[in-house]
C-alpha positions, -999 to +999 in steps of 0.1 A: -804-035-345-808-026-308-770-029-305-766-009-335-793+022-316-770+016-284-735+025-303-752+054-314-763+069-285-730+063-269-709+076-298-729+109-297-734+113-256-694+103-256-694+137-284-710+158-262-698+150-235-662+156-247-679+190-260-685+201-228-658+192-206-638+213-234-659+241-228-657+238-189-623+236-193-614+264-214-639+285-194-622+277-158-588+283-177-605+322-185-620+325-153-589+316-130-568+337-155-583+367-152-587+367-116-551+362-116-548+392-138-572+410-117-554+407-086-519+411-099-512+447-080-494+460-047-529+466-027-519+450+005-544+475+022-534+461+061-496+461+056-500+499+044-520+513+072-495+494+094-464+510+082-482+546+082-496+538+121-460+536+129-444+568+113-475+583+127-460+584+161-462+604+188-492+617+168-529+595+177-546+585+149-572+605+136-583+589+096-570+577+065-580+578+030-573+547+009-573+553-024-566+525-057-553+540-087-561+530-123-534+544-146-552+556-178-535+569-212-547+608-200-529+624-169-550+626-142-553+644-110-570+633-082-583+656-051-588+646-015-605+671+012-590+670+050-605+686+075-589+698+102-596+716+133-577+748+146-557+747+171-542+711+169-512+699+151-516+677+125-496+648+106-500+635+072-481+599+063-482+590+030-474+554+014-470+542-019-454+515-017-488+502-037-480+520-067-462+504-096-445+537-108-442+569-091-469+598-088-464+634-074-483+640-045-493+681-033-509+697-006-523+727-008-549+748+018-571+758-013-593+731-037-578+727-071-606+755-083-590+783-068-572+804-085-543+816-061-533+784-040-494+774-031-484+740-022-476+736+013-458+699+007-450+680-024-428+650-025-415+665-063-378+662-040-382+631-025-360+601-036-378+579-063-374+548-038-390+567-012-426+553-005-435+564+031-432+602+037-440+622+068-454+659+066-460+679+099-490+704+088-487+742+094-518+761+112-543+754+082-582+753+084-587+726+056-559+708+033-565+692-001-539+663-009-535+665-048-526+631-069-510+637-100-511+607-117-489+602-152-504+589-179-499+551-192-484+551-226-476+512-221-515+506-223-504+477-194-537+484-175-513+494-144-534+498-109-517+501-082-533+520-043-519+541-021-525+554+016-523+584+038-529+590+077-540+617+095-525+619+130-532+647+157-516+659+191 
């Protein structure tokens, strides 16, 4: 009888316990798998700011705006302000070598609310393998960088980041 009571309780504990590691297991599986999927973009933030600081000379370093980019099924457009001070020439290096497909990238002296504003750079003629670009600002008091961002009609979830530097003499 008491052996009978023992097998018992080790048949079911050996159940559970079979239950559970299953469970464990099938929840690490998810957990390392997503992470995985998670992490799976371009966004080496370091090596970025590392190739701009070097197209930035003879320029010193002023800032940078780092900026990750979820691709969405709508077109989107992104605005960053820059201020700038008059008087000193400016630099803006752009990379995006973070970006799994290519964006358009303006820059205006106007926000994207007024009504008469020209861009004074876009990289619409650049090379589609061309990730790092160089523009030498004109006399401006402020500059908004524009992001035009295509929308995702793979539904692929694509992220991907992108840098610019601001360099002054």
């Amino acid at each position: 009888m008491k052996y009978e009571v023992f097998t018992n309780t080790l048949k079911k504990t050996l159940k559970m316990s079979k239950k559970a590691f299953c469970i464990s297991l099938v929840g690490l599986i998810f957990v390392f798998g997503f992470t995985t999927i998670q992490t799976a973009d371009n966004c080496d933030k370091k090596a970025l700011t590392t190739s701009c600081k070097k197209k930035l000379d003879p320029y010193k370093y002023d800032s940078q705006k780092f900026t990750k980019i979820n691709f969405t099924k709508k077109a989107q457009q992104l605005e960053v302000e820059v201020p700038i001070f008059i008087g000193e020439k400016y630099r803006l290096v752009f990379n995006t070598s973070g970006m799994p497909k290519g964006i358009k990238i303006n820059v205006y002296t106007k926000d994207k609310e007024a009504k008469k504003r020209e861009a004074i750079f876009s990289n619409k003629d650049a090379k589609a393998d061309e990730t790092q670009l160089i523009f030498d600002v004109p006399r401006a008091r402020k500059m908004y960088v524009d992001y035009d961002v295509p929308a995702d009609s793979t539904n692929a979830k694509l992220t991907g980041c992108m840098i610019f530097m601001v360099g002054y003499k």
